[in-house]
C-alpha positions, 0 to 999 in steps of 0.5 A: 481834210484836204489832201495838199494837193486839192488846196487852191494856189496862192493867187495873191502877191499881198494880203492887206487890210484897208477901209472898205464900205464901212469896215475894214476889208482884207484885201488881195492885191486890192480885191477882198475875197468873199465868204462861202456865202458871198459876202465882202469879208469885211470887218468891224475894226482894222485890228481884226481886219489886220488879224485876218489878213495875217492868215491869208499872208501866211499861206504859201504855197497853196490856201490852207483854210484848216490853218485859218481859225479866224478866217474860218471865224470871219465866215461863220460871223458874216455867213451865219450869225445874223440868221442864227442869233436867237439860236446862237445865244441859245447854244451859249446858254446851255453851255452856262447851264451846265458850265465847266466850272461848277463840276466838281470831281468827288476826290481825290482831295488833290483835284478837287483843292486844285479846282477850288482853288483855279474855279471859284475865283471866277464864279466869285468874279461872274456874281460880284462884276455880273450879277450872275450866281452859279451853283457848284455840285460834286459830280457829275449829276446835273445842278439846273442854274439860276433861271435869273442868272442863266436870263443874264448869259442870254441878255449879255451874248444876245446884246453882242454884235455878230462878230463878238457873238460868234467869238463868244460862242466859239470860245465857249464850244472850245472851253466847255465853259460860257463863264470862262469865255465871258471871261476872255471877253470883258478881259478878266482873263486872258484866253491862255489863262482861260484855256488853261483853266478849262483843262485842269482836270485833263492836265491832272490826268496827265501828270498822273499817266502821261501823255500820248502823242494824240492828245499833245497834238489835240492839245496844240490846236485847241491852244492855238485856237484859244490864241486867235480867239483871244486876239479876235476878241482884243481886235473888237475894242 
């Protein structure tokens, strides 16, 4: 991370969002900034257009791209997806192959009742609205998914433009679960409530030994990023 003093200086009086080419850019003083790659940052909807240039406003006195998650997210859509698709699709695949969801703690009973009782509801959702069948273990001993239902995560991500694309994966890297940000995604759940739901068993450990101050923090920024991406993927329609 940069140190304050390496960040550039706000250049800018205002941050908008206006229509551009074909999209809707964020615009600084009526020029929009490029990617690190030198594309236009230029967006599918004013809704995400308006999310990002929020970023940008809130950036004073110096830029501070670490506080910038959807800006960040932006980059990755227009510098890396187009290039990457197969492979993107690919790395929320394995996620589904070995989803949060159907790892299931052998005791105590107390645990496994709470993972029950917050997880299977979902898995219940993905077959029933999606046709697609996941298969819980006790353990932590691989289970391989059904091939036809792991070919439907690979049909519904690789059907995504290359922004709901890079939202997709980047909720699915930060819940550890491709059905959890599925979820987010078609609006079954909010990505709070899907957040939530990615860290029961660490909010159990906690009740049982605290907290240390590490972990609250860690536990912030993720809760942070689950807001951006919930809103990134409100902002798409």
């Amino acid at each position: 991370m940069a140190a304050p003093t390496d960040r550039p200086k706000r250049f800018y009086k205002a941050a908008t969002a206006a229509p551009l080419e074909g999209g809707y850019a964020v615009l600084l003083d009526g020029r929009a900034p490029r990617t690190p790659a030198g594309a236009r940052l230029i967006l599918p909807t004013l809704a995400l257009a308006e999310l990002i240039a929020a970023e940008w406003e809130a950036q004073a006195p110096s830029i501070d791209l670490d506080r910038m998650p959807a800006t960040r997210l932006a980059y990755t859509a227009l510098d890396r997806i187009g290039a990457a698709r197969a492979e993107t699709v690919a790395e929320v695949v394995g996620y589904a192959n070995s989803d949060l969801l159907c790892y299931r703690a052998p005791a105590p009973a107390s645990l496994t009742d709470q993972q029950a009782a917050a997880w299977d509801p979902v898995l219940d959702w993905a077959r029933e609205a999606l046709d697609l069948r996941f298969i819980p273990v006790t353990g932590l001993m691989h289970q391989a998914q059904p091939p036809a239902s792991l070919d439907g995560v690979a049909a519904l991500a690789g059907a995504l433009d290359d922004f709901a694309l890079a939202g997709l994966t980047f909720a699915t890297v930060l819940f550890g679960s491709a059905l959890l940000a599925i979820a987010v995604l078609r609006g079954r759940l909010t990505a709070q409530a899907a957040f939530d739901l990615s860290r029961l068993d660490e909010a159990f450990q906690e009740r049982q030994w605290g907290v240390d101050a590490e972990a609250a923090a860690r536990t912030a920024n993720h809760r942070t990023e689950a807001a951006m991406v919930g809103a990134w993927m409100a902002a798409l329609g």
